[in-house]
DRENDOKOL-606932 format. One line per field, with one value per residue (C-alpha): residue in three letters; residue number from 1; x, y, z. Coordinates in nm, 3 decimals. Layout:
! DRENDOKOL-606932
rest <- [ALA / ...]
nr <- [NUM / ...]
px <- [X / ...]
py <- [Y / ...]
pz <- [Z / ...]
***
This chain:
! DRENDOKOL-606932
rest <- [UNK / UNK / UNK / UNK / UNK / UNK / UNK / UNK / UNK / UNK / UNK / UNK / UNK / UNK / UNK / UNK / UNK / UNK / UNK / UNK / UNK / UNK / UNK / UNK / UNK / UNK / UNK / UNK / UNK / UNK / UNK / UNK / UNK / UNK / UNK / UNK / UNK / UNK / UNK / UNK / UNK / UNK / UNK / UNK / UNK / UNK / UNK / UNK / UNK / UNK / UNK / UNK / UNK / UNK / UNK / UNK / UNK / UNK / UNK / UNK / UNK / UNK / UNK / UNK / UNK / UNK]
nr <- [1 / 2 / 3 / 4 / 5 / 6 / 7 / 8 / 9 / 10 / 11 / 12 / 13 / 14 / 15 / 16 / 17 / 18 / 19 / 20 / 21 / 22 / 23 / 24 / 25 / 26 / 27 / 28 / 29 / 30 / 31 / 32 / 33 / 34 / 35 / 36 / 37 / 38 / 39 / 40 / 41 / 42 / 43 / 44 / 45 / 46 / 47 / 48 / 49 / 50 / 51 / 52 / 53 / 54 / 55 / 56 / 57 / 58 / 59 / 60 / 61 / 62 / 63 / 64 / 65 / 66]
px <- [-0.968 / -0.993 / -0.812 / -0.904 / -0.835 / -0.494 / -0.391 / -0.483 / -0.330 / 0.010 / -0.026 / -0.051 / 0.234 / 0.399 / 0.324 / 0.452 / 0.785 / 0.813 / 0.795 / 0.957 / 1.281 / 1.272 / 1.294 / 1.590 / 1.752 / 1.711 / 1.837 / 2.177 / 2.184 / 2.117 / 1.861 / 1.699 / 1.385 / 1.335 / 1.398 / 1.234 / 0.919 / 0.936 / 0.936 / 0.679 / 0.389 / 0.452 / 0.436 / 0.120 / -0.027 / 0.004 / -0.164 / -0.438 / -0.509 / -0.529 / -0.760 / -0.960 / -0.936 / -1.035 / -1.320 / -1.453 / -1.460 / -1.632 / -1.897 / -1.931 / -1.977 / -2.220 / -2.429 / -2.454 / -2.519 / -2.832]
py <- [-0.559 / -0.847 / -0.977 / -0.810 / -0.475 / -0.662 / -0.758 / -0.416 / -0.162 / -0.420 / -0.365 / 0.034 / 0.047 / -0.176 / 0.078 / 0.335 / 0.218 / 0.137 / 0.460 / 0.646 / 0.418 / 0.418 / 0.834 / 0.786 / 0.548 / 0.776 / 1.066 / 0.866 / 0.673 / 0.706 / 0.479 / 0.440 / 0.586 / 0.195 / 0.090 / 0.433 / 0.399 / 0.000 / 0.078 / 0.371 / 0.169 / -0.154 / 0.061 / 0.235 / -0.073 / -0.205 / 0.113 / 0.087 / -0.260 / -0.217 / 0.044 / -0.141 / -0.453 / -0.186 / -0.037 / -0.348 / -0.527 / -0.169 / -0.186 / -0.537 / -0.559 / -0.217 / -0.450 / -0.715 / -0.464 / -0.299]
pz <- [1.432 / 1.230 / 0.941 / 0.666 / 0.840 / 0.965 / 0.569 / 0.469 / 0.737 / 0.644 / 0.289 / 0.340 / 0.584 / 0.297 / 0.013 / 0.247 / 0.357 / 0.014 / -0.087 / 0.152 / 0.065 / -0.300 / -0.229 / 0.048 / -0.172 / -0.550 / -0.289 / -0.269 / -0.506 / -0.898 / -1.001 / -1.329 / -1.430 / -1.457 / -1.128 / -0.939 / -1.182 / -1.026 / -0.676 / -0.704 / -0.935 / -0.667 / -0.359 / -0.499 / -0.616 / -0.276 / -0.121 / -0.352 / -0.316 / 0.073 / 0.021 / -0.164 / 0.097 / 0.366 / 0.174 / 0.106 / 0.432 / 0.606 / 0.320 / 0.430 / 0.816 / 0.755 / 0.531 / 0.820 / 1.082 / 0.950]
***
């Protein structure tokens, strides 16, 4: 594994965690549709962009291996 697959299975576990405890926390706690719409948009950006990261570097290293 090397470390573009490292900065990208962080960022997902990131987005996740993130996720998970903006739901725990609005289950609790009242937040605002400011503050929950926040946490959700950063935790999916950070999904996305390791996604992308992931996508990207497997596109790669298949282009050098053929």
């Amino acid at each position: 594994m090397n470390i573009s697959n490292k900065k990208a299975s962080i960022l997902l576990a990131t987005g996740l965690f993130i996720m998970a405890g903006s739901q725990i926390l609005s289950q609790y706690y009242p937040l605002s549709d400011i503050a929950n719409g926040c946490l959700v948009g950063v935790s999916l950006g950070l999904m996305i962009l390791g996604i992308i990261i992931r996508t990207k570097n497997t596109a790669a290293q298949k282009r050098q291996g053929s």
